[in-house]
N, C-alpha and C positions, 0 to 999 in steps of 0.2 A: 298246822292244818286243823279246823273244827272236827269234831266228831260226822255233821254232818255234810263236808266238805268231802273227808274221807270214805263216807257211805257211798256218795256220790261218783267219785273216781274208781269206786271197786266195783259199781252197779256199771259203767260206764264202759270196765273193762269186761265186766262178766257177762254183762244181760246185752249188749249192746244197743237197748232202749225198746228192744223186743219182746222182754221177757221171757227170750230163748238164749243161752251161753253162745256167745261168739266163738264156735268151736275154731279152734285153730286147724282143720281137717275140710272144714266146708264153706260152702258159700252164701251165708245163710240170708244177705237182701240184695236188691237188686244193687249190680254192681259191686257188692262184695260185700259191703257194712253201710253202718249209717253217713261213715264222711262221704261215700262216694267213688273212692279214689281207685277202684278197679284193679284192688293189690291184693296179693295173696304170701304169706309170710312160707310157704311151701316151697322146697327146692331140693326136692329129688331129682326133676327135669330142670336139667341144667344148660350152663353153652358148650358144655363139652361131650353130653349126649343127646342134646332135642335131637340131632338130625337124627336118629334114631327111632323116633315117635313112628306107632303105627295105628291105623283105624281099630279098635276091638270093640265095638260096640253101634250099630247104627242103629235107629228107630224110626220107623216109618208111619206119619200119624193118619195119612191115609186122605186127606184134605188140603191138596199142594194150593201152595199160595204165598202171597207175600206176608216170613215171619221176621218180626225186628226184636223176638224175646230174649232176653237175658235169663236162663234158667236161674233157680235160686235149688240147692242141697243142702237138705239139713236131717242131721240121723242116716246117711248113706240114703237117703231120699231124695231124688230131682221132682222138682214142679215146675212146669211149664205149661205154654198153650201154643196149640194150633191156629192154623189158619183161621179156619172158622172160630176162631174165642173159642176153643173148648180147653179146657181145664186138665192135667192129665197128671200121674205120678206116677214114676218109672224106679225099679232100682237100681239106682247111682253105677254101678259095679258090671250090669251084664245089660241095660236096657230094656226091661224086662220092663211090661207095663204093669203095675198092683191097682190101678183104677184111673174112669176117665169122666168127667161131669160133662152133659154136653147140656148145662142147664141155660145157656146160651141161644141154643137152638140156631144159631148160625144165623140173627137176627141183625150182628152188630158187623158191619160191613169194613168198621175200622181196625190198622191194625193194634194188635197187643203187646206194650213191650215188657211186660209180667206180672207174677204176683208176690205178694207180700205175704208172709210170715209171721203169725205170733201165738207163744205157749206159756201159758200159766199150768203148773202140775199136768194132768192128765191132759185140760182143753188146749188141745191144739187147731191153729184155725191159716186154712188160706184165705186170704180178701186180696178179689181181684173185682174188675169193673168190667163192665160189657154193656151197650147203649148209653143211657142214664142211671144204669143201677152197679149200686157196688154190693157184692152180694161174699156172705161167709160160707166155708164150707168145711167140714171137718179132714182134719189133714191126713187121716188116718186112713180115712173110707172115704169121700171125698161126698157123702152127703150134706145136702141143707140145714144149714144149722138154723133151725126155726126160730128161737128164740131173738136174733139178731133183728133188727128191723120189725119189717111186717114180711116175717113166713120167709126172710133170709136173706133180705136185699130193702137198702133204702134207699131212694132217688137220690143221686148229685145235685140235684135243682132246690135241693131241701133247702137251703140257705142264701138262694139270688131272688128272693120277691117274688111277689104272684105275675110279673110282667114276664116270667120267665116260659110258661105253663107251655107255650108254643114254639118255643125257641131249639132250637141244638145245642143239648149238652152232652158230654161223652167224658174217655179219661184216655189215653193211650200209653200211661205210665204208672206205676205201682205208687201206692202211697206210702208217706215216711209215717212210721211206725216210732211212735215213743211213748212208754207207760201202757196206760188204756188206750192211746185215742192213735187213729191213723189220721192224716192230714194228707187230703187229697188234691193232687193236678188234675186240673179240668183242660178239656180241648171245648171251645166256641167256635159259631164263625166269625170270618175276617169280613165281612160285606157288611152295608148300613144294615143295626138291625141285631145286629148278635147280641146273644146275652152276655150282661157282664160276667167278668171272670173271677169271683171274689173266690178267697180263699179258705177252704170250708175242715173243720174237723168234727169226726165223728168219735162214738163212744165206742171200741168194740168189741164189750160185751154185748153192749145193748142196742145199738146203731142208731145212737139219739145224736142228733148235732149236738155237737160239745160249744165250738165258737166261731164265729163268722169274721173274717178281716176283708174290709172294703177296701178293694184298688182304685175304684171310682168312689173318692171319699164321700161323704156323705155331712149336711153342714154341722159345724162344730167341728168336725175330725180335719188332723193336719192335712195338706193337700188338698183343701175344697176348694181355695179360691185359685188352683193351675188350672182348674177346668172352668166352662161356662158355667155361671147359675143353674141349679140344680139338675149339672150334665145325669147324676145319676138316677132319675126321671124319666131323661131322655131315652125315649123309645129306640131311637135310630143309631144309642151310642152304644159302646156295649166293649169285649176284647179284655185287655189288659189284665189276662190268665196265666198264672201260672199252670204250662202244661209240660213241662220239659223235665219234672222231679223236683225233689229239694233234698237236702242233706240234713243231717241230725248231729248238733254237739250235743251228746249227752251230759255229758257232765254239766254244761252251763245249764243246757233246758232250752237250747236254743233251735229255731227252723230256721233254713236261709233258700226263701224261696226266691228263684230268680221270676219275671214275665214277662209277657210280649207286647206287642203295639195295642196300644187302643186300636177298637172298628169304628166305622171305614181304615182301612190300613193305609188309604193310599191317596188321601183327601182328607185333609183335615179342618176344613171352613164351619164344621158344624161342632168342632171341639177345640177351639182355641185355646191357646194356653201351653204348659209344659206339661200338663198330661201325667202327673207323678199319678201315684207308682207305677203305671208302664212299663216296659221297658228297663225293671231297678229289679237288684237284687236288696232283699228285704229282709231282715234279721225280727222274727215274732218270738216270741215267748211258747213254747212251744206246751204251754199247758193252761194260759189264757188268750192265745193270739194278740195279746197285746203289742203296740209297735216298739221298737228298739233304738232301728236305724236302718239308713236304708239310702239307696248311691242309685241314680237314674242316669242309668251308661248313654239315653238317645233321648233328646228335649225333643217333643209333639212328633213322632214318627211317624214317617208319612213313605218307608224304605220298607216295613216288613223286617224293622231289625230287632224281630225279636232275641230275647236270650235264650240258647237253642238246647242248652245240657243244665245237668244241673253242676253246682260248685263243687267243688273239691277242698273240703277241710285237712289243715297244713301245719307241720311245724317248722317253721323257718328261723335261721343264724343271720340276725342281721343289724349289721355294726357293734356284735359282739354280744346282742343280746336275743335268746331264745322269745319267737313270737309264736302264735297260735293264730292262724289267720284262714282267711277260706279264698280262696282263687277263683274267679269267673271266666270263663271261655265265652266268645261270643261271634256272632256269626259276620263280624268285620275282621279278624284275625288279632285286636287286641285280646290281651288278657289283662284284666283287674284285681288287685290282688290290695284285703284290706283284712286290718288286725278286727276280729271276732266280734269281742265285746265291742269297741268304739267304734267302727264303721271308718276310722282313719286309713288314708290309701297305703302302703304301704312304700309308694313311689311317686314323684310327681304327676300332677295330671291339670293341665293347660285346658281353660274354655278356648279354644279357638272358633275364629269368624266363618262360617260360610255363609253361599249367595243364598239372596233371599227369591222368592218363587216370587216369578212374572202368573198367576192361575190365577183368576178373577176367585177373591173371596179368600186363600188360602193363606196362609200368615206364617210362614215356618219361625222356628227359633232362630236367633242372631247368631249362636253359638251351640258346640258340641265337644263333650269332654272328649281329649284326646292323653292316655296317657305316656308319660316319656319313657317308660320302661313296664314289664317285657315285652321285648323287640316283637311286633306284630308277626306271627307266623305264616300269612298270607298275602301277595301282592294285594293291594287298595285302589290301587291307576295303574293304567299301562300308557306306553307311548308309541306311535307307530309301529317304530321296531321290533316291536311286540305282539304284532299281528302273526300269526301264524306265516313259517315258510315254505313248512308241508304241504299245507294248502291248493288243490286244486285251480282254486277262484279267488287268490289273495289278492288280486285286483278290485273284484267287488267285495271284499272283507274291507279294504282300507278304503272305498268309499261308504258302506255304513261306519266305517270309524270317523272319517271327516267329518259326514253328517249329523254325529248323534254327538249328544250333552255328556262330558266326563268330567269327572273328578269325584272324591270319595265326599256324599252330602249334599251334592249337587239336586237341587229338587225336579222331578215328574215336572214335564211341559206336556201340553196338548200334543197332539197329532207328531210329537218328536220322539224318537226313540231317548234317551239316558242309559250308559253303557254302567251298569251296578257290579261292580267285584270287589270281593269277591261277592256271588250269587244270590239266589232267594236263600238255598238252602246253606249257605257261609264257604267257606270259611269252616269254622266249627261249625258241626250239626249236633243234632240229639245222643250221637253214640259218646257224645262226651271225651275227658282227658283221663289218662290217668295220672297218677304219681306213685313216687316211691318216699320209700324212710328218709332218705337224702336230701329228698324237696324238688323234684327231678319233674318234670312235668312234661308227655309223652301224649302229644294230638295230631291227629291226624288232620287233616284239611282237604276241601275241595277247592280248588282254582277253576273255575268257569263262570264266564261273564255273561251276562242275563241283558237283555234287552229291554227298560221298562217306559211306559208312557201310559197316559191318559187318552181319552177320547171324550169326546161331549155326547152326555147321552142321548137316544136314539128317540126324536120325537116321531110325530104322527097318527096316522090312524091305524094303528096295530091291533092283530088280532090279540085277544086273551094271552095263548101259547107264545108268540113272541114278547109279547111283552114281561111274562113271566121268564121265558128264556133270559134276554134280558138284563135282567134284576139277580137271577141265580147262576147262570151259567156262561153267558159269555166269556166271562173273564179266565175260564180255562180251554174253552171248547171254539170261540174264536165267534163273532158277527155271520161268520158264512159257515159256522159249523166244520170246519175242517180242522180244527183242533190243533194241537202240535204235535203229531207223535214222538218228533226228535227229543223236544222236551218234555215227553214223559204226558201228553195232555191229548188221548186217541181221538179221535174223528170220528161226528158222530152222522158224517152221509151215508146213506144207503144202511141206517141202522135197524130198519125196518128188514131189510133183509136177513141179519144177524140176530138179531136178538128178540123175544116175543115181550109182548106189551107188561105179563105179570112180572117178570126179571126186572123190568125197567122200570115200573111201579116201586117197585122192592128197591132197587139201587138208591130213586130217589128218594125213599124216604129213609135208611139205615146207611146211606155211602156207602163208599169201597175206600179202603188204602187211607188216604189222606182227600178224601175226597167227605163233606160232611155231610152229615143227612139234612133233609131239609121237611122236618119235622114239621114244621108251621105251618104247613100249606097244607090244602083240604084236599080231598078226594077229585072234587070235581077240576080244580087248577092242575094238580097231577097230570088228571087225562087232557085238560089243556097243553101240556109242556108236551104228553105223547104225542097228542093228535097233532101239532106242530111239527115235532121230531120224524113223523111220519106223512107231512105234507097229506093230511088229511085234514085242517080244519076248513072249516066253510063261513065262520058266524064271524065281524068281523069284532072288535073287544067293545067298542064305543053302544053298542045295543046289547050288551050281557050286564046285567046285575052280577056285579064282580066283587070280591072280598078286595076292596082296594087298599086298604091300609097292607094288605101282604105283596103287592105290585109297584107300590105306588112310594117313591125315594125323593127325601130333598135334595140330595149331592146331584148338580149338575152335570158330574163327569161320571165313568166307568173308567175302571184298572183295563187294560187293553191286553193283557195275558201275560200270561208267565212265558217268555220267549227266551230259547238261550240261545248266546251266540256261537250258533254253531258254521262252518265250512261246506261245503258243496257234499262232505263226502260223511257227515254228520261229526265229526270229532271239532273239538273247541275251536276256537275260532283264534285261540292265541298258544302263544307259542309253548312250549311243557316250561314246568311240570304243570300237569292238571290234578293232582292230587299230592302229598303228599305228607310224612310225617317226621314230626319234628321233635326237638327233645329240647328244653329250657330250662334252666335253673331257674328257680323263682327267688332262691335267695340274693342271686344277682342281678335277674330278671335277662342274664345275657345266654342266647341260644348254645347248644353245646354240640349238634349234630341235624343235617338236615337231608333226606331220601326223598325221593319219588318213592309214590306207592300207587303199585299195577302196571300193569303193562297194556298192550294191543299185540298181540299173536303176530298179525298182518303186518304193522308197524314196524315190529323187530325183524320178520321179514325181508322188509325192503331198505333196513341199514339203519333204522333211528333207533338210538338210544331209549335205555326204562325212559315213556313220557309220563308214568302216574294214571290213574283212572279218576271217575267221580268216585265216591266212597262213602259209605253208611253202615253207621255201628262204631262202637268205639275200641281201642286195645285195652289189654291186661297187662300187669308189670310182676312180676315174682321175685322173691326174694335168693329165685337159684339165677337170676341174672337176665331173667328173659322174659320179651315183651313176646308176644303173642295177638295178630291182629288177623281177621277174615278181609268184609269190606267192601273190597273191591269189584270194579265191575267184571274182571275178566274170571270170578268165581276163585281166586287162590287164596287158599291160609298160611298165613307168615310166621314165623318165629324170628326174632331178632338180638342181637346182641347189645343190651340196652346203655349201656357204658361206649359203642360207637355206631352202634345203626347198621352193622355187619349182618345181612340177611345171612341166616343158621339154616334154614329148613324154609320149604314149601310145601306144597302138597295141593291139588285137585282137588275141590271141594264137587260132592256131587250136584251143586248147586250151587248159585253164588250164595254167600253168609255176608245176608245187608243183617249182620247183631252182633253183640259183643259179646266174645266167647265167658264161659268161666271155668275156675280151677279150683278141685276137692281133692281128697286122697279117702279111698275106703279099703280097711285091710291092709293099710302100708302102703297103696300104691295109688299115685298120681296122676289124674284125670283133667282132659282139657277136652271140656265140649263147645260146640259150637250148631246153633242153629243155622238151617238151609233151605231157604225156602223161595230163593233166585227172587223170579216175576219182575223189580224194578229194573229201571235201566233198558226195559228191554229182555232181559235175559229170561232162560228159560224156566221154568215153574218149578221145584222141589217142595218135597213135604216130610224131611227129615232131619233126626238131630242126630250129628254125628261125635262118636267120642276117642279119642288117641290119648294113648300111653305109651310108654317104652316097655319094651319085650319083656 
């Protein structure tokens, strides 16, 4: 090994690309280090005393909401954020808060799933994002570090072109951290129109852009000619962001950014082609963003199948010989598993045929990779008998199964439903897998089937406000405004009586949740969408001098909503599990144990079996043997026996925990916190982190 090979593997183990020591006591990035892998080498709490675990610490931030953060500990220090984006640091040990930034101002309506970490000598710094701005601040005190940007924050938009100026950019994941530079996930929108999502680093000392890596290649660069002539131009193309994280080999110098679908997400006549990098998990250089290699799991996605976590870096035994590989989860229930350096798969993976879209204009790919191992941890198609038998109304359940479009690939028809499973949200979502030393691989999944179609867009003589509606909102809040509340998408009749016009001002331009802002539009369109929303407009659109380049779409169709398919009585529409979590070797790629995860109270009740719940946030694996997951909808925290899936421990969360707990020890003793902060699903609102030890 060189002298400089060697520097590298000890930088690698020591700093781990943070320029903080990967203390073996804490948790020092999101999700535990730079691979990802949601492991903690700690095993004081074991399978022979979790169930012993008691609450000794709870903190209450005082602004309940929905939180998805993964706290990060470093020096018996927690940092996290609240509902509102505020920034806070607790000590580790009693929950004690030592400072809170609310430099945020409760502007950015998205959620936060945490911040990043990094110290040179004395300068320690948190960078976390909130709107467009990623902003530093000292880890100590938790003030503005000025010198950073301009005055302690620089735009996310710094490196997507000046077409960007009006668009939505935001971040709702911590950037990976290597050397100087953070490399940051951006969130866009999915509708015609959103900005591209290129992959952007910064300096952070100084918050200068470091390098820019084009997903919508640009000519000269690999990938120009998947897309139209000069797609990246294209006003109306935009998506194909990494927003989900990325992982860090330090030692190579490697980023392995996974991303999402090109925009429009759900029509793709105005971006023919296969749409690289999309939808790929991307290996850059992670100190000139130059390309490496790079595996596009969905050709021209037109499903919303973006890559929903970020990878998991591995070392695998395979055919006798030690690899170093990094693992993809994704929101169809394969996993993709390929050696580091080379981008080679590490198991077969077959183009196979799907139908081609009958949608005037739309051109899907002939083919989609499908690989032959690890065994996909989520149904893909269901068959009659698969319809729910709990069911209420499984007579009309198995008449929208007749009538609607199946199989996994199958393209969006107009005015037909297409039964998607698993879901928008997968299958895998954002809370990611873990792994262990072994190569053990530990995700959780949702099984619920989604409803999706197209519609042809709404001609005529429309007022301003509807036609704005429209363009922005239909697609979650429904043509008549009634929204889905089942699937998570409120109703916006009679809003005039709930909510006052500045709130609704505010919402549309900063979002909520997963809902984007919609920055682009002016003042006067705004009160267009109100006066609509409040059946107060009078003027009809065809006589207003209208900003119509923000209205005004080439795709002839709209996404018809996020619909799930749910039962009379709101549970899935098919038969359990609806959730659950699974455990796979990746060295063989063959499953080794498989659970429901959650329950229904009622359900168990009335004599059914654990059916699983939906699920968000990801598990922990430790090295005392035990996987540690929140989650679920019905609000419980799990402990499990990660060698059989043998539930150890539960426990009541005072809210549900849609995040991924983490594990430190301060003083000798062993801490598992987990955020609470309910609101999705339904459930009720929390605004605490709660921490358990053993006595």
């Amino acid at each position: 090994m060189t002298r400089t090979a060697m520097y590298l593997l000890v930088a690698g183990i020591m700093y781990g690309c943070t320029g903080s020591k990967q203390r073996k006591d804490g948790w020092t990035e999101y999700l535990g280090a730079p691979d990802r892998n949601h492991y903690s080498s700690l095993s004081q709490i074991n399978t022979t005393n979790v169930k012993d675990l008691q609450v000794v610490w709870e903190f209450h931030t005082g602004d309940s909401g929905q939180v998805q953060c993964n706290p990060i500990i470093v020096d018996s220090i927690l940092y996290a954020v609240t509902a509102s984006n505020y920034v806070f640091a607790l000590d580790a040990a009693t929950g004690k808060q030592q400072w809170i930034s609310k430099i945020s101002r409760g502007t950015s309506g998205n959620v936060n799933r945490g911040v990043a970490y990094w110290e040179e000598g004395t300068d320690k710094r948190i960078l976390f994002a909130y709107g467009e701005w990623l902003t530093a601040l000292n880890a100590l005190t938790g003030e503005v570090i000025t010198t950073f940007g301009n005055q302690g924050r620089v735009s996310l938009k710094s490196g997507l072109g000046e077409g960007v100026k009006e668009k939505y950019v935001g971040s709702t994941t911590p950037g990976a951290v290597f050397e100087d530079l953070i490399i940051m996930p951006i969130r866009v929108g999915e509708g015609e129109g959103a900005a591209p999502g290129y992959i952007q680093a910064f300096n952070i000392r100084t918050g200068k852009l470091a390098w820019v890596f084009h997903t919508i290649p640009q000519p000269g660069e690999a990938g120009y000619d998947t897309w139209p002539e000069n797609a990246y131009k294209d006003e109306t193309i935009g998506g194909a962001n990494s927003w989900a994280g990325m992982a860090v080999d330090v030692e190579r110098g490697i980023v392995f950014a996974p991303t999402g679908s090109p925009a429009f997400d759900f029509y793709g006549a105005l971006r023919h082609g296969k749409n690289e990098y999309a939808n790929s998990l991307i290996a850059l250089d992670a100190r000139t963003g130059k390309h490496i290699w790079h595996y596009q799991t969905v050709h021209h996605d037109i499903w919303d199948r973006d890559l929903p976590a970020p990878p998991n870096l591995v070392h695998l035994e395979k055919d006798g010989k030690g690899i170093d590989a990094v693992a993809q989860v994704t929101k169809t229930g394969f996993v993709f598993v390929f050696d580091r350096e080379t981008g080679k798969s590490l198991y077969p993976i077959t183009e196979k045929p799907f139908p081609a879209s009958d949608v005037p204009g739309e051109q899907t790919w002939a083919t989609q990779p499908i690989p032959s191992l690890p065994q996909p941890f989520a149904r893909q198609e269901i068959s009659e008998n698969e319809i729910s038998t709990i069911a209420y109304n499984r007579e009309e359940l198995l008449a929208i199964y007749h009538n609607a479009s199946k199989g996994m690939f199958h393209p969006l028809e107009v005015d037909k439903p297409s039964i998607i499973l698993p879901g928008a949200d997968g299958g895998a979502e954002w809370g990611g897998a873990a792994v262990d030393k072994e190569g053990i691989m530990y995700v959780n999944a949702n099984e619920m089937a989604w409803l999706f179609s197209l519609i042809k867009a709404p001609a005529g003589n429309l007022t301003q406000g509807q036609m704005l509606y429209n363009t922005y909102c239909i697609s979650c809040h429904g043509a008549n405004r009634e929204g889905n509340p089942a699937s998570g998408y409120p109703s916006l009749i009679n809003i005039k009586q709930k909510t006052k016009r500045e709130e609704i001002a505010r919402l549309i331009t900063n979002g909520r949740g997963m809902m984007p802002g919609l920055v682009q539009i002016g003042a006067a369109e705004k009160q267009a969408i109100i006066d609509f929303l409040f059946d107060e407009e009078k003027t009809e659109a065809a006589g207003l001098n209208l900003a119509e380049k923000s209205i005004r779409t080439k795709s002839p169709y709209r996404f018809n909503g996020y619909n799930k398919f749910l039962d009379s009585r709101g549970y899935p529409a098919i038969t359990p599990p609806w959730g659950t979590l699974t455990a796979i070797d990746l060295n063989t790629g063959k499953q080794l144990w498989r659970q429901p995860l959650g329950e229904f109270k009622e359900l168990k009740a009335e004599g059914h079996a654990a059916t699983g719940t939906e699920n968000y946030g990801g598990p922990i694996v430790t090295a005392g043997g035990v996987l540690f997951i929140a989650a679920t909808k019905d609000g419980m925290f799990r402990a499990f026996d990660k060698k059989t899936g043998k539930l150890l421990f539960e426990k009541e969360l005072p809210a549900a925990g849609f995040a991924t707990p983490s594990t430190y020890q301060v003083n000798g003793r062993q801490y598992i916190v987990i955020a609470c902060g309910g609101t999705k699903l339904g459930t009720a609102k929390g605004d605490s982190y709660v921490a358990f030890a053993l006595p």
